[in-house]
C-alpha positions as CSV (number, residue, x, y, z in Angstrom):
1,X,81.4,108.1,103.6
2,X,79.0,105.7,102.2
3,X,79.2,104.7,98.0
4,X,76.6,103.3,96.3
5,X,76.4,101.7,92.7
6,X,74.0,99.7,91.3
7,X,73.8,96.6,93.2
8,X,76.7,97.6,96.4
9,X,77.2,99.4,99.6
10,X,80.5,100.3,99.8
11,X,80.2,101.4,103.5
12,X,82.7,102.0,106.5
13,X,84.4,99.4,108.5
14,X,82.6,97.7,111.7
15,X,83.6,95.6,114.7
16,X,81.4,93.0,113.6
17,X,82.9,93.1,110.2
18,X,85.4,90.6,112.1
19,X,83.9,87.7,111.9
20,X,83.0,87.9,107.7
21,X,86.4,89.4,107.1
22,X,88.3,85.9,108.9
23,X,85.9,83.8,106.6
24,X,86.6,85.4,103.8
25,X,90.4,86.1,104.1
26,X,90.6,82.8,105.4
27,X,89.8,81.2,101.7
28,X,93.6,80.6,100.4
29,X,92.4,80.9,97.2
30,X,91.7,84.6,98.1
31,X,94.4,85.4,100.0
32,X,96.8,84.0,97.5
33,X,95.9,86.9,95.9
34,X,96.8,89.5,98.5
35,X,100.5,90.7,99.5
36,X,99.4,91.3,103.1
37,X,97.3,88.8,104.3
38,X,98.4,85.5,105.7
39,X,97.1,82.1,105.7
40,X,95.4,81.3,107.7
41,X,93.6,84.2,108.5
42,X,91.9,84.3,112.1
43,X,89.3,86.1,113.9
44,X,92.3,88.0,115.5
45,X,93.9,89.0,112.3
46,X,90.5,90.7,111.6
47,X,90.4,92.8,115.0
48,X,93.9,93.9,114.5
49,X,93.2,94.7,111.3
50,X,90.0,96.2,112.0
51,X,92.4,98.8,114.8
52,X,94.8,99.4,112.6
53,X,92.3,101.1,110.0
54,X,91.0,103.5,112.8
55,X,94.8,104.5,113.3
56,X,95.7,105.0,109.4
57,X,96.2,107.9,107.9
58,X,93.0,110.2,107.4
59,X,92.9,110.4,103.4
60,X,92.9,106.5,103.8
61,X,89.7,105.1,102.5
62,X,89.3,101.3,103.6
63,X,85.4,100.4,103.1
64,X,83.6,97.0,103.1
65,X,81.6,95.9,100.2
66,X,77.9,95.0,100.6
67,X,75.1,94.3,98.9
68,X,72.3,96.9,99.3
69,X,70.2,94.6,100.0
70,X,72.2,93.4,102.8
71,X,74.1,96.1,103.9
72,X,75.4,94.4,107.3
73,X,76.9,91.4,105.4
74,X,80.8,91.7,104.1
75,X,81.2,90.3,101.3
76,X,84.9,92.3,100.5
77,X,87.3,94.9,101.3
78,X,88.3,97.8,99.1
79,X,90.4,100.9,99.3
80,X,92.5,103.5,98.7
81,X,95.2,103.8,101.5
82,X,98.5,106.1,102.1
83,X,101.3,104.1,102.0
84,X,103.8,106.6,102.1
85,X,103.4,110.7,102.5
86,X,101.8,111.5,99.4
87,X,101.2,107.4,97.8
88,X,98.2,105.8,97.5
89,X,97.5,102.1,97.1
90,X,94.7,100.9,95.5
91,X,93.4,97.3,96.5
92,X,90.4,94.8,97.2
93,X,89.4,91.4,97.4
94,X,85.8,89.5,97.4
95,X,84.7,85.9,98.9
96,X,85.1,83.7,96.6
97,X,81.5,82.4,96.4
98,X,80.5,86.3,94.9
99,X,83.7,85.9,91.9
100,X,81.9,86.0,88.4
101,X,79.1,88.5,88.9
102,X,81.7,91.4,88.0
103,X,80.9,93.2,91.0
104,X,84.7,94.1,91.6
105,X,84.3,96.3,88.6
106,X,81.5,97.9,90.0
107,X,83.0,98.8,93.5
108,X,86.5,99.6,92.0
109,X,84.8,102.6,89.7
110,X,83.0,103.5,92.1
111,X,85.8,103.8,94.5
112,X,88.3,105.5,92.2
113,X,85.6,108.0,91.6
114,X,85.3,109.0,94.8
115,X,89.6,108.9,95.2
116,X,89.7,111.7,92.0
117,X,86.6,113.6,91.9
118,X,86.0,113.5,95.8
119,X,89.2,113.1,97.8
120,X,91.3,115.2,95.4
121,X,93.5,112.1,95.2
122,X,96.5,112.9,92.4
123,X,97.2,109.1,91.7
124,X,96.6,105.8,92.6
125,X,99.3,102.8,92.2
126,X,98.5,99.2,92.0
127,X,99.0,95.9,91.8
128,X,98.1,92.3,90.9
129,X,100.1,89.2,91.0
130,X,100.7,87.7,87.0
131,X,99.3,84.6,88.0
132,X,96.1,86.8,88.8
133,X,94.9,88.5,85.3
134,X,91.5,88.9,86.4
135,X,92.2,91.9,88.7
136,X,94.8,92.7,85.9
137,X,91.4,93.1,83.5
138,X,89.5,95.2,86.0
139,X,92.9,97.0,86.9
140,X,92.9,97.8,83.2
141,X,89.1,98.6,82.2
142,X,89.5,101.4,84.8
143,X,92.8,102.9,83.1
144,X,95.4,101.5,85.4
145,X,98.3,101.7,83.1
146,X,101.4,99.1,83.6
147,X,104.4,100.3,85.1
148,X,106.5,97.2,85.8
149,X,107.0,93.9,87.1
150,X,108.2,94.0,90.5
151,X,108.4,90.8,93.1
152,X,106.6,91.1,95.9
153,X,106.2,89.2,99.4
154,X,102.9,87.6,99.4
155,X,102.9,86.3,103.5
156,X,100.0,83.6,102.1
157,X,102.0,81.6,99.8
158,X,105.3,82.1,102.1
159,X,107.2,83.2,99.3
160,X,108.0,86.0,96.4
161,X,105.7,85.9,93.7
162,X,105.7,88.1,90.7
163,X,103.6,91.3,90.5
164,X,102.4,93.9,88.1
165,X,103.0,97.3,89.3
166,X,100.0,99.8,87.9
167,X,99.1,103.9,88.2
168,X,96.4,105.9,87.1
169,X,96.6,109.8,87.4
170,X,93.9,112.2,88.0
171,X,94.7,113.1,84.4
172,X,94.2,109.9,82.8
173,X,91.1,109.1,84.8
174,X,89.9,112.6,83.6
175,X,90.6,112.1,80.1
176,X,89.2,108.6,80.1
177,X,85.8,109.8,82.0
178,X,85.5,112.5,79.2
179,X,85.8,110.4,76.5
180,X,83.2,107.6,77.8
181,X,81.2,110.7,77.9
182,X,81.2,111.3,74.3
């Protein structure tokens, strides 16, 4: 499956992805960001990353962001992925030098599209560290609703940092797509 907006390619993952996901995970002021990544962030965090998403569950979506115009160039990760039998987590994260150009919004409607009018996908939950409020905003604009404040590992930092829990159901994404429609 292949997504495109505007100005992205949200397209599968690759073995060369490797290299561009390391350089961009690597940044600490992206991976900060990120519960699951560590810092720093090697080529071989990338392979086994890039194997463990052709063993994840098949409803997982986990596709690299692209410009069209460049369509072999990684410039991010997003997706939806099973975290447990019927949960899916929604996340992302962009180099640094592409921050600004709201292209996150861009590939995050695009891909939570694709979970609820595509994949059939009931919900999707969330999060974003508090010290993060930008991907609270687009979080937010999409109709991610708060659920709570949880602490959460965050294997960058070495520590516990506070998060924002979020959800948005197939039925508030429906009512919120109607009423843009109006």
């Amino acid at each position: 499956m292949e997504l495109t907006t505007r100005r992205l390619l949200l397209r599968p993952l690759r073995d060369e992805d490797a290299h561009a996901i390391a350089l961009g995970a690597n940044n600490l002021n992206v991976s900060r960001n990120l519960t699951r990544v560590k810092h720093p962030y090697t080529i071989e965090d990338a392979r086994e990353f890039l194997a463990s998403t052709l063993n994840s569950d098949s409803r997982s979506r986990v596709r690299a962001i692209t410009f069209k115009c460049a369509p072999e160039e990684l410039i991010g990760i997003i997706s939806y992925e099973v975290m447990a039998s019927v949960q899916f987590e929604f996340g992302y994260w962009l180099n640094e030098s592409c921050w600004g150009m709201r292209l996150m919004s861009e590939a995050a409607g695009a891909m939570v599209h694709h979970a609820f009018a595509v994949d059939g996908v009931a919900a999707l939950n969330a999060g974003y560290h508090t010290d993060n409020p930008n991907s609270g905003r687009i979080l937010h604009r999409l109709g991610f609703a708060d659920t709570g404040t949880v602490k959460e590992e965050c294997l960058a930092q070495g520590k516990a940092v506070d998060c924002m829990r979020l959800r948005l159901t197939y039925e508030n994404w429906l009512v919120q797509k109607e009423s843009r429609a109006a």
